[in-house]
N, C-alpha and C positions, 0 to 999 in steps of 0.2 A: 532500572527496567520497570515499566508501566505493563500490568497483565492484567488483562478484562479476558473474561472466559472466552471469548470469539478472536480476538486480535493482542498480539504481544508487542509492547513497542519499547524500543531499546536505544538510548542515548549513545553516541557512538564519538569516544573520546578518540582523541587521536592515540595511537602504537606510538610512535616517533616523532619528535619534533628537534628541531637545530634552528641554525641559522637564515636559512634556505626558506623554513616552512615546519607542513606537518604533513604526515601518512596518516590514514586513517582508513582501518582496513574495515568494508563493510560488511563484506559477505564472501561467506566460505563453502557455497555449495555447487551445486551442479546445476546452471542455467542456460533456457536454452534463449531466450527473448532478451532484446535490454533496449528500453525505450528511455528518451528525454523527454516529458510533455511538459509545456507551458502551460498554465491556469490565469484567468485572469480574476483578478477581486470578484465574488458573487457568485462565480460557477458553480455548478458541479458538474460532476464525472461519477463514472462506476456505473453505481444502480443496476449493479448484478452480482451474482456468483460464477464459481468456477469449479465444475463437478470432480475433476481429476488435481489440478494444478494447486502449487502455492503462490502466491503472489508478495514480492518483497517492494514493497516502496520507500525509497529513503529519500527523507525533504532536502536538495541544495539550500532553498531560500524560498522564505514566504510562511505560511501557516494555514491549516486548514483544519476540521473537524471530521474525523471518520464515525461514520452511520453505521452498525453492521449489525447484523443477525444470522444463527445458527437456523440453516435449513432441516438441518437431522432431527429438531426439535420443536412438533408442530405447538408447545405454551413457552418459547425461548421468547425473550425481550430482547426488544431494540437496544443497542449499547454505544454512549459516545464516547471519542477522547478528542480532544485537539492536541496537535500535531506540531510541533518545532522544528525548525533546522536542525538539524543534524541527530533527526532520528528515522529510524528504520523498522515499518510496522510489518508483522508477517502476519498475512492474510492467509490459514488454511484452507484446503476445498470444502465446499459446501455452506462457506459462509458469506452469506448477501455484506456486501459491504457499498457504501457510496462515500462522495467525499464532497464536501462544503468548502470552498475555497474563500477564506477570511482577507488573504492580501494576497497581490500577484505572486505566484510561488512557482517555482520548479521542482518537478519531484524527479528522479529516475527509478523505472520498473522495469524491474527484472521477476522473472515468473520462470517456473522450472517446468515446461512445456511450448510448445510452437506457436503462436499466433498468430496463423495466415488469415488475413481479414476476407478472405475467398469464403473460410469454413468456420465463422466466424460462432457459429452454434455450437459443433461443436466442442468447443471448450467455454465457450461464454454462453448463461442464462442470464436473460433481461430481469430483472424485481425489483421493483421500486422501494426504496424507502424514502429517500428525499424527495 
């Protein structure tokens, strides 16, 4: 596990493996959102926070750099990590995070609140870091 005070990222071996394959259990909590998004090479994404929610994203394939900073703390620093397959970054509320997309990558997000893109303010603040 990689911990920077803003975001915790954790490498996620597989539970079981056989002949078949492998399990690999990602996350054990209560979600209410689960998206697939594509990235292509150069993107980014984010460039916000989330006042209430946590936000989980775990890399299928690809690599990318996460941007983030603590809102609660108006002299907090910017903080990087780059990101690998098969890890799982928890974003808590109130931290700006963006993400740099290094190679085409797939991530799946899962966040423990609703995101109707109707009230999209509601749970998402715009802030740029990248």
């Amino acid at each position: 596990m990689i911990t920077i005070p803003n975001e915790k990222a954790i490498k996620i071996d597989p539970a079981f493996t056989d002949e078949r394959g492998a399990i690999s259990n990602i996350l054990e909590e209560d979600i209410c959102h689960v998206a697939i998004i594509t990235s292509k090479k150069g993107s980014i994404r984010a460039n916000h926070y989330h006042p209430k929610q946590i936000q989980y994203v775990y890399l299928v394939s690809g690599k990318y750099e996460t941007v983030s900073k603590d809102m609660k703390d108006d002299n907090a620093k910017e903080e990087t990590l780059v990101v690998e397959p098969g890890t799982l970054v928890i974003t808590p509320p109130m931290i700006a995070h963006a993400m740099r997309f290094l190679e085409d990558s797939v991530i799946l997000n899962l966040t423990t609140g609703h995101r109707d893109s109707k009230n999209f303010e509601e749970h998402t603040v715009k802030h740029k870091l990248i």
